[in-house]
Structures are given as structure tokens and as C-alpha cells.
N, C-alpha and C positions, 0 to 999 in steps of 0.2 A: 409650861403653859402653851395651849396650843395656838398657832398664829393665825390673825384674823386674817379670810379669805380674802385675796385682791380683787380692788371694784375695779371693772375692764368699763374701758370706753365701750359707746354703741360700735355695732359690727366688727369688735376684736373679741378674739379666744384664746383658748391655750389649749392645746393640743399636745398630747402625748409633753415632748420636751422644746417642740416648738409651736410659733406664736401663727393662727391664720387669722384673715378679714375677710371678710361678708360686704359686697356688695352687687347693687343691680346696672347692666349695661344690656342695651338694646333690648329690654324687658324682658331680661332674665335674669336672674342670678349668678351672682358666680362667685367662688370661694379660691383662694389662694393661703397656702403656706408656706409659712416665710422664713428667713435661716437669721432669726433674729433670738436674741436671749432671753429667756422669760425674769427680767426685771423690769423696772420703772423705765429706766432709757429707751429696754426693747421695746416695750409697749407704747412709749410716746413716737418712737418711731414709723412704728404699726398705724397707730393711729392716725402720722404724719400724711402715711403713703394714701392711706382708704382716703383723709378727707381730699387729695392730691387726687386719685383716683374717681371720685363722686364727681369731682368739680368739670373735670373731665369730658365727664359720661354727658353730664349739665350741657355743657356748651356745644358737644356735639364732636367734638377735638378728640377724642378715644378712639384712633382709629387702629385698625390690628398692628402695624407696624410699633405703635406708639404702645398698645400693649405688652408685645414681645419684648422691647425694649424693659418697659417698668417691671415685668415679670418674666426674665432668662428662663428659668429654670420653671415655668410653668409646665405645668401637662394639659392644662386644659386649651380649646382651639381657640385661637386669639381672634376669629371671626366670631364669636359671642358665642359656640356651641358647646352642648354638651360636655363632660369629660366621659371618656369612654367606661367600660365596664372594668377593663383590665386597667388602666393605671387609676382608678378609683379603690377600686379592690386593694390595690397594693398600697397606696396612702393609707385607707383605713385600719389595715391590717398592721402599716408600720404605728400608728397612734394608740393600737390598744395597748392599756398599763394590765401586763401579762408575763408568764415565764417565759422564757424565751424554748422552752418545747412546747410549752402549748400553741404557740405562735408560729413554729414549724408545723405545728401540727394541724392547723387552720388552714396556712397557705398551702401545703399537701390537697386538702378537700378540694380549697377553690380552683387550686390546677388540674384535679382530676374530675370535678363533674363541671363546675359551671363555666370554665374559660376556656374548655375547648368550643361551646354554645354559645356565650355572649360578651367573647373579649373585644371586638371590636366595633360592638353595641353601643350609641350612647347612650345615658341613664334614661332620659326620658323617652328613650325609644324603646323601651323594655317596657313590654305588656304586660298584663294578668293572662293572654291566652300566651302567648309565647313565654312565658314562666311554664305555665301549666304542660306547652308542648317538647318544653326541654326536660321536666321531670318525667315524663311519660318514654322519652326517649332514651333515657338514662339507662341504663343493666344496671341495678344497687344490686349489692352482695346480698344486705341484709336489712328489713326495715329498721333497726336499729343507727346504722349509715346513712339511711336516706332520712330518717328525721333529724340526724345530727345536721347534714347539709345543709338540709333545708331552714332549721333553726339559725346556722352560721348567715347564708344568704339576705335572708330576715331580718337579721339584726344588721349587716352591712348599709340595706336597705333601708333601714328603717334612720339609719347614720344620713342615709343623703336625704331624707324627709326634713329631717330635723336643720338640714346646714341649706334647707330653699330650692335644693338643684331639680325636685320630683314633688307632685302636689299629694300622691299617695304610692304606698307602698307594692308595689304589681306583687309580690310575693304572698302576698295576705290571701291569695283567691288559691292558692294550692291547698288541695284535700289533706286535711291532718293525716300522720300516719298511725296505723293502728299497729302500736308494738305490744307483741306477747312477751307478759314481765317472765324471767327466768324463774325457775322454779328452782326455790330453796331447795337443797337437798344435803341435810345434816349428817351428823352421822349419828349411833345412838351411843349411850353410853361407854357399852363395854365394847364397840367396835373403837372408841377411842381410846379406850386404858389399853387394847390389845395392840393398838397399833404406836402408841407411844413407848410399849416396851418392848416391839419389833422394832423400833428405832433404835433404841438403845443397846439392842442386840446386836443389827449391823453397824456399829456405829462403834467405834475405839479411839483411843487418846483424844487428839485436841480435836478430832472429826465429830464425838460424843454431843459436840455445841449444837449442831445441827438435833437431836432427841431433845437436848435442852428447850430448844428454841419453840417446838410445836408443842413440847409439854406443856409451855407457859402461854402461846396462843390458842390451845385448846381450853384453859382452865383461865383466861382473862378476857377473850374473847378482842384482845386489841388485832387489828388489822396486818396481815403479814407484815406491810413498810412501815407502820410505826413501833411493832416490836424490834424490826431492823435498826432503827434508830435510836432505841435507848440506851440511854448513856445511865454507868454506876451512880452518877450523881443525883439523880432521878427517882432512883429507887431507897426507902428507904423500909426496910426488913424490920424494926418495931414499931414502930406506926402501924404496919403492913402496907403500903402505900405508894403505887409508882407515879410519875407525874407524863402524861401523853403531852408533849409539846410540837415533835417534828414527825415528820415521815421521811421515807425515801421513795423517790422517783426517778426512774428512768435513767437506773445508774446514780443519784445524787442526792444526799440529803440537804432536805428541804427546811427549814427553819418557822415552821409550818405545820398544822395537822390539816385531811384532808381540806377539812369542814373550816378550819381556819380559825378556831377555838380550841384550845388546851384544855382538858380533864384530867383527874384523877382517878384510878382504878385501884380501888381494896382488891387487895390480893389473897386469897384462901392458902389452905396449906398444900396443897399441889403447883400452885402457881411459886409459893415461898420456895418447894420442893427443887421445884427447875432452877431457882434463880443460885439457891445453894450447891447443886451441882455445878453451875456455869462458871462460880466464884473462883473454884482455881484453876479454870480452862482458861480463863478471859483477863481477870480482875488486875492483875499484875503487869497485864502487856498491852491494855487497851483500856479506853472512854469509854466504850462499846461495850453492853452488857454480851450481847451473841457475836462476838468476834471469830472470826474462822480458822481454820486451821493456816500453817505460811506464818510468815514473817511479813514486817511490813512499817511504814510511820505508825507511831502510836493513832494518831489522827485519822488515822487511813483504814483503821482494822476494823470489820464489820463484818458480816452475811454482806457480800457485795452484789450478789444478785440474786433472783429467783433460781439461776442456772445448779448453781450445787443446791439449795436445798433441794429443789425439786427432784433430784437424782434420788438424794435420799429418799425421799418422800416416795417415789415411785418402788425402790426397792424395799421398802417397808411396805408397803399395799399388796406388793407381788410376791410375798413370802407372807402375809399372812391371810393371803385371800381373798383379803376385803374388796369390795369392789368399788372402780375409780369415782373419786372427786376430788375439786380442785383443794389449794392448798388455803383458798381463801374459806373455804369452806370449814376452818378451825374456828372461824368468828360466827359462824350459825350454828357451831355447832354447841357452842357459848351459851348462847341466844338458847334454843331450845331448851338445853338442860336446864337453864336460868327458869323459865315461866313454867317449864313441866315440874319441878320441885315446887310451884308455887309462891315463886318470888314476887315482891310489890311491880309494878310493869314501869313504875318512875325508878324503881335505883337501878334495875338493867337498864333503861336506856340511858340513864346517866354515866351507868360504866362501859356502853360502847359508844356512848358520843350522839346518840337518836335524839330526835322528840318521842315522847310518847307515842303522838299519833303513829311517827314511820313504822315504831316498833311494833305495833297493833297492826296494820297494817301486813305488814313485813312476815309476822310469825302467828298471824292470826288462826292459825289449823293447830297449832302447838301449845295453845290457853284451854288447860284442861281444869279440872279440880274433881274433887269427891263427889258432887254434888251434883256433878252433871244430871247424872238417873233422877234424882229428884226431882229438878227440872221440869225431865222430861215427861212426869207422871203427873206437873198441874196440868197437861191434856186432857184430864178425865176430868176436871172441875167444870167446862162449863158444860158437859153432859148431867152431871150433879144439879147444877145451878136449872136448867132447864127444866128437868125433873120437878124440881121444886116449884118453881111455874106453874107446870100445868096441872100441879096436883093440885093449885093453891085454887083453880079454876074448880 
């Protein structure tokens, strides 16, 4: 039974795993976080301090000394100003409920574009033109990184709107970026069955897993890290049926699919095909349906990274000619076969995890059928129709 949400006093929160208070001194805002425990005590505590703090501000008695004291460990300037940009950034960034590589991987951006421009900025000193003159001055690699930025900045911002400390968000006035979406690029057919059994050609004893492994994300369409992830229990071969629950990331399986939703993928006789191969490579010494070649914890045995398969991968492309694309490019390559046989466009996207839309969207050059010509021949009808018009005159 899930537990009812706690009713917080006026100007307390909960934050990440600790507790902060909201209040106003010398007509401003100001917030603090506090090293108190998110239960009933800590929060009466919380609550203790703010109405301790208001009464304060009241009489006129809140002076910075008297600040410092009530709050050591503040970062904000105990003369009622601003907190700056950089130990803002850094509170925010410690509060979001996130993996902890995504979290590295946020603090990275903010070190590399916006804290070298405005770390020791306060919030409400930060403009709409001075946003605008630090993206401008920026070298992005790629607009791809420059709207990710830009998106992380936004949303930090849009965090101190929300907590009083800025009356609007200066990030908002930055020109959207205009990213060109990557273009699908599949493979066809029989450039997949050639290079599936180029794998298996370079490919001997328990190294075989790695042909296994593309046969079965060519012919399921699941995403390289959650076929890394599946575990024999998962799969069940009369049903026909595997269950998507986890992925792997960044070295580490995740307890999770990207999307954050579990599916189920019908498995055709190709895909059956790889998995009955794999059975006495793997099934004996691993959890792991594609476990690798080595020794290892049973727990432990997996595709443990892009590094070897991609080896493989490469020396199957370059012996049979085909020309390069990545390895995630097994799951378009899914996708196309799927809608050019003329499949419903809801049970592919329900076997790669889409909404419909994305999927239309996504492989929309690839929705063919018989009927196209036909189509294309009611062009003559309203010359027909027109005809008929004027004859009728």
C-alpha cells in the first residue's frame, strides 16, 4: 500500500535526502539546506528554526553575524545577497533523484560551458542578454551539446524560479537550437543474413556468443544494452517470448529499460535460432543469455562492453564489404524489415518499446505497401471530375 505523502509546514521541503526552508529577509528571499532527517522530528525542527528565523527578520535582530551563526554551513552571503551561480549549481545538481553517471555527467557540462562564464555571478545578476552573450561565446562541438546545455541550464534555472531567489528565468530568451535529426541508416536484408554469417565465420568456441548476440538483435530489434542484459530467465523458447526489463550502462547493469517501462518481445525463428545457439555457450556458466568468452562470477558474466563486440563487428563488415554502420543500427534494422513486410505499425512499436507516433515518425520513408501506384493514379480523378463539369455546361 503506497504511503500517504507528508503534509510539510508553510516554507519547509524536502530535497533530494535533506530538508530546506524558505524564507524572506531584507526583501528577499532566501533558502537554506539543512542536515536534518527527513522525518516528523526533522521537520518540526525545520519548521522550529524558519519560525525562529521569520521572527527575527520581524524585529529587525537578523543581522549577518546572527545569520552565520543560525546557518554555519550556508553558502549563501549572510548580507541578504544572492547565492552565486557556482555553489547554486552545485546544491541543485547535489538534489536531483538521478543515476549517479548521469549526475556526473551534468556536472561535466556545467564545468565545461557555463562555470567558466558565470560562477561567480549571483542568480539575480544573470541576464537574458548575458545568457545570450555566453552561448554566443561558447565553441559547441555540436548542436546536439549545445541544446543539451542549454536544456540542463534551463531547468537549474527554472529550480531557483521556483524556490523565490529570481522572478523569471534569463535562460528562456536563448534562441532554440536547430538540431538535424540523424539519419536512419538500416541495413537491407540480405546485407544482414551476409553479415550475420560473416560473424559466425570469424567467430569460434565460446567467442561464437558475440554472432549469437547480433543475430538475435537483428531479428528482435531490442537495443544493443538490453540484449546485454538478459538473463535465461527471461526468455522463455515456447511461449516464444523474452521479457525487456533491464539495460546496461556505462559498464553497469541497470534494473531498468531505457524508457523505464518493461516489454515483452515475440521472438520469430531467427531470433529462437541465436538463442539455441547461445544455450551451450552461456546457459551453464551464466544468468546472462550473451555471456562472453573468460571465466568469471557467475553474476558477473555478460557482453561487458561495447569494446569486444564491436571488434567483432568491425571484422565482420570488413570481410564482407558491407559498408559501416553503427552496431545500434541492428534495431532499425528491425524496424524497417518490420513495416516493409507490412506489419501492423502498433505491434512493432510495441516490440521495440515506441509509441506509435515515434515509430511513424522515426521510419516514416520505410511504410511502403502494394498499393502505393494506385494511390498515386487518383491524380487523374480530378482532371476526370472537371471534365465532367464543363461538359455538363
Amino acid at each position: 500500500m503506497a504511503r500517504e505523502p507528508m503534509e510539510l509546514p508553510t516554507g519547509v521541503e524536502l530535497v533530494g535526502k535533506s530538508i530546506r526552508i524558505r524564507f524572506s529577509w531584507n526583501k528577499k528571499r532566501h533558502c537554506e539546506t539543512l542536515a536534518l532527517p527527513q522525518t516528523p522530528k526533522g521537520i518540526a525542527a525545520a519548521e522550529a528554526l524558519r519560525a525562529q528565523v521569520t521572527q527575527l527578520a520581524k524585529l529587525g535582530a537578523l543581522t549577518p553575524e546572527k545569520y552565520r551563526e543560525l546557518f554555519p554551513n550556508s553558502r549563501s552571503d549572510s548580507n541578504g545577497h544572492m547565492p552565486i551561480f557556482f555553489d547554486y549549481a552545485q546544491d541543485w545538481l547535489d538534489s536531483l533523484q538521478i543515476e549517479d553517471s548521469t549526475r556526473k555527467n551534468y556536472r561535466g557540462t556545467m564545468q565545461n560551458y557555463w562555470v567558466p562564464y558565470l560562477a561567480q555571478y549571483p542568480l539575480d545578476k544573470i541576464t537574458p542578454v548575458l545568457m545570450r552573450k555566453v552561448v554566443n561565446a561558447i565553441t559547441w562541438t555540436s548542436p546536439i551539446r549545445r541544446k543539451g546545455a542549454i536544456r540542463l541550464v534551463t531547468g537549474m534555472l527554472s529550480q531557483a524560479v521556483k524556490d523565490e531567489l529570481i522572478l523569471r528565468n534569463p535562460a528562456n530568451s536563448i534562441p532554440p537550437t536547430r538540431v538535424i535529426k540523424r539519419e536512419i541508416d538500416p541495413f537491407s536484408r540480405e546485407e544482414a543474413d551476409d553479415l550475420i554469417a560473416k560473424l559466425y565465420e570469424v567467430t569460434s568456441g565460446l567467442q561464437s556468443i558475440y554472432a549469437c548476440f547480433f543475430e538475435f538483435s537483428f531479428y528482435t530489434g531490442m537495443r544493443p544494452g538490453e540484449a546485454m542484459a538478459l538473463r535465461w530467465s527471461e526468455v522463455d523458447t515456447r511461449s516464444k517470448r523474452a521479457k525487456v526489463c533491464r539495460i546496461r550502462l556505462y559498464g553497469k547493469i541497470k534494473e531498468r529499460t531505457k524508457t523505464k517501462v518493461s516489454r515483452e518481445v515475440l521472438l520469430n525463428d531467427r531470433a529462437l535460432q541465436a538463442l539455441e545457439k547461445a544455450r551451450p555457450l552461456t546457459a551453464a556458466r551464466s544468468d546472462y543469455v550473451f555471456a562472453p568468452e573468460g571465466s568469471g562470477e557467475r553474476s558477473e558474466l555478460y557482453i561487458r562492453s561495447e569494446t569486444g563486440a564491436k571488434r567483432y563487428w568491425l571484422a565482420a563488415l570488413r570481410k564482407s564489404g558491407i559498408r559501416y554502420r553503427r552496431m545500434y543500427d541492428t534495431r532499425h534494422t528491425y524496424a524497417t524489415m518490420c513495416l516493409m513486410s507490412g506489419m501492423n505499425p502498433a505491434f512493432i512499436a510495441a516490440q521495440l518499446g515506441h509509441s506509435v507516433q515515434v515509430l511513424l515518425s522515426t521510419y516514416a520513408k520505410w511504410i511502403s505497401s502494394s498499393s502505393d501506384f494506385a494511390e498515386l493514379e487518383k491524380l487523374d480523378l480530378p482532371k476526370n471530375g472537371t471534365n465532367l463539369v464543363l461538359d455538363s455546361r
